[in-house]
C-alpha positions as CSV (number, residue, x, y, z in Angstrom):
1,X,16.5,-17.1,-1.9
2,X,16.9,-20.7,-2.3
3,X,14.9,-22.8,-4.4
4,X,13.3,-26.6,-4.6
5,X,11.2,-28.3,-6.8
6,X,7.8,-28.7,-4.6
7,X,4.9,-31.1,-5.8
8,X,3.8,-31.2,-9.6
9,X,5.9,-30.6,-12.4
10,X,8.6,-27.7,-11.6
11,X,6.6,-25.1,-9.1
12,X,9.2,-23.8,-7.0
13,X,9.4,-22.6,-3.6
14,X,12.0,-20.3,-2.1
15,X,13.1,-18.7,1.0
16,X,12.6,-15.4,1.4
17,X,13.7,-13.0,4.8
18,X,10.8,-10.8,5.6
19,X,10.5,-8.5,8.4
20,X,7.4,-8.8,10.4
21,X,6.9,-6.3,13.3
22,X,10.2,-5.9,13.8
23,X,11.3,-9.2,14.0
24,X,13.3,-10.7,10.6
25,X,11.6,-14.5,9.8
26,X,12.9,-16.8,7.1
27,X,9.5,-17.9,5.3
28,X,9.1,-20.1,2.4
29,X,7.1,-19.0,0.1
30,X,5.8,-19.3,-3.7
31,X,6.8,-17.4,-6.6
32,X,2.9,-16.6,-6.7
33,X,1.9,-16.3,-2.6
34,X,0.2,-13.3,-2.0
35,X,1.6,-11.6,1.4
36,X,-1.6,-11.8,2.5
37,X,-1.5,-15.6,2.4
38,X,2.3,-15.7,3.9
39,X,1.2,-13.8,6.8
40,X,-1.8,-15.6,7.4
41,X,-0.9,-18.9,6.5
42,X,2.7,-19.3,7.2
43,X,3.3,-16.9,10.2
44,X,-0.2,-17.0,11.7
45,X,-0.5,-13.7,12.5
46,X,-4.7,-13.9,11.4
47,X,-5.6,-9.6,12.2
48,X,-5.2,-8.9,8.4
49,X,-8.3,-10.2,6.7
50,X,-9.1,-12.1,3.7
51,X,-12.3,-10.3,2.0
52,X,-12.6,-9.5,-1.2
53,X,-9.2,-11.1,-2.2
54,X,-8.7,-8.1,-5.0
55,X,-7.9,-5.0,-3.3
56,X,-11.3,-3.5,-3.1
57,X,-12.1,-3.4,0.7
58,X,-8.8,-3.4,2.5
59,X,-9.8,-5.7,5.2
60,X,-6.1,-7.4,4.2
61,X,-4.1,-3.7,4.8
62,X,-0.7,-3.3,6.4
63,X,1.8,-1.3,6.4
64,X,5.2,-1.9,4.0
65,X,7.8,0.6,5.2
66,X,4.9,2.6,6.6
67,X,2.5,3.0,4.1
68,X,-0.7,1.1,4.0
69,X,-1.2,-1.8,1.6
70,X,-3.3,-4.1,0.5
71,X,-1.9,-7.5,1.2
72,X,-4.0,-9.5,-1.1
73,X,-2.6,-7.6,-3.9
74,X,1.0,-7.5,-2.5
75,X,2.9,-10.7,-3.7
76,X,5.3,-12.2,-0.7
77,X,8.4,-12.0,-2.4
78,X,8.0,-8.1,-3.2
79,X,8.1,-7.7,0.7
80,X,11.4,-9.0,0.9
81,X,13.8,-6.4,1.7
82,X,11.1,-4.1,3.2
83,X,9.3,-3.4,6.8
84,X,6.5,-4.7,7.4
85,X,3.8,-3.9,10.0
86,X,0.6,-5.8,10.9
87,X,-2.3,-5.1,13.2
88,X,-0.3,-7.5,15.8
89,X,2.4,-4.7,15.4
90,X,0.9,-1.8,16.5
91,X,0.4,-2.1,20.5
92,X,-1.5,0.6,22.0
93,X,-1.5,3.2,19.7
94,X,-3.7,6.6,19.7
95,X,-6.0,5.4,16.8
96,X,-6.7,1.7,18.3
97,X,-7.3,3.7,21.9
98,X,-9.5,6.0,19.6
99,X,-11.8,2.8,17.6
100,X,-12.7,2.0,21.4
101,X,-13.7,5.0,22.8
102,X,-15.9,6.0,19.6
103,X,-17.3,2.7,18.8
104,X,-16.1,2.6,15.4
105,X,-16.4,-0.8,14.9
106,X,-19.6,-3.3,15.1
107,X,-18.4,-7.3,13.6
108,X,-14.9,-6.3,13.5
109,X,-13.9,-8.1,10.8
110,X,-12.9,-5.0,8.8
111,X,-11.3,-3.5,11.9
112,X,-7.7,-4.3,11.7
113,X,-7.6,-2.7,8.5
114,X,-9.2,0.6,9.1
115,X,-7.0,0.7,11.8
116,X,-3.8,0.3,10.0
117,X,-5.1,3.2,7.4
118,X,-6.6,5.2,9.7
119,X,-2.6,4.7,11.5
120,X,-1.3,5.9,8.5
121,X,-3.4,8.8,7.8
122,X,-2.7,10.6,11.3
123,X,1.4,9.9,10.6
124,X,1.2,11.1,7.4
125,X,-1.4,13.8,7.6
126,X,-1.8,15.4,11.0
127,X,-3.4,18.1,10.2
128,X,-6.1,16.1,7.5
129,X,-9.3,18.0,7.0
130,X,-12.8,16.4,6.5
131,X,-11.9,16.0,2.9
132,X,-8.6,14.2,3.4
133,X,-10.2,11.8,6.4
134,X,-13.1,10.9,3.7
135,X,-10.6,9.7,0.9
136,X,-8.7,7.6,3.0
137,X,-11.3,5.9,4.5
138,X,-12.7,5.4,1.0
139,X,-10.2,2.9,0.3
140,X,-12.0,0.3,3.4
141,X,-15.6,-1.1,3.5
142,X,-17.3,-1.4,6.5
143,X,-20.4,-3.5,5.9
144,X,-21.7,-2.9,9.0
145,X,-21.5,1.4,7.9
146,X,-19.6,2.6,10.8
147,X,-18.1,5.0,8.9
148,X,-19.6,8.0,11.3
149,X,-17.6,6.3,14.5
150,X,-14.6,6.0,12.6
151,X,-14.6,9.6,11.3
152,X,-14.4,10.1,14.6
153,X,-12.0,8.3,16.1
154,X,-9.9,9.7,13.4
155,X,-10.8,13.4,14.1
156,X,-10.3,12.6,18.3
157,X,-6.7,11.6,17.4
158,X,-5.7,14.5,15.0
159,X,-7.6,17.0,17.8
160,X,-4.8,15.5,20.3
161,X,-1.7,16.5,18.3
């Protein structure tokens, strides 16, 4: 990390080495940037949403070393060091094929986070039972209340493996 007065008074900003879908990018960054704001804002990669900015509706969720996060809650510099995984990361896996098929999504705006849970939850629990599908998912809103669809899309993926 290197550091530089920036602006007022004595905020600093350093550079911090984050990897971002596999691919290692020196970002400056804020003692206080969320990684939701890094991401966004300094490596345009938009699929993780800012909602509710306080870790109630994981629109914001990606992965950090494969477990699902909330981004807004996540500050940059704790990322350093670790893997992270965006919506833009994942290409063409079972659970996005799955959102399609069922319809489990109307706006989309909470979309990319679902998915990166719902990615999660068949890695880490292939053999999840209704119970197990329903406290995951409680960690996202949908507005919309596609909830139904995205049970769904879940249960089609875990019925494949």
């Amino acid at each position: 990390m290197t550091g530089q007065t920036k602006g007022r008074g004595t905020l600093k900003s350093f550079t911090i080495s984050l990897t971002i879908n596999g691919e290692e990018k020196m970002v400056p960054v804020m003692a206080s940037d969320t990684l939701l704001f890094v991401i966004r804002h300094h490596l345009g990669l938009t699929g993780a949403k800012p909602s509710c900015l306080n870790g109630d509706c994981g629109a914001c969720t990606v992965h950090i070393d494969g477990r699902p996060m909330k981004s807004c809650l996540m500050l940059a510099v704790e990322a350093a060091g670790k893997k992270v995984t965006t919506i833009e990361g994942l290409q063409g896996t079972p659970i996005q094929q799955a959102f399609i098929e069922k319809f489990a999504f109307q706006c989309g705006y909470c979309t990319p986070g679902f998915i990166m849970n719902c990615q999660a939850l068949v890695e880490k629990h292939p053999d999840a039972d209704d119970q197990t599908i329903k406290e995951w998912l409680s960690s996202n809103i949908c507005r919309c209340t596609s909830y139904a669809e995205i049970e769904e899309a879940v249960k089609s993926v875990l019925k494949k493996k």
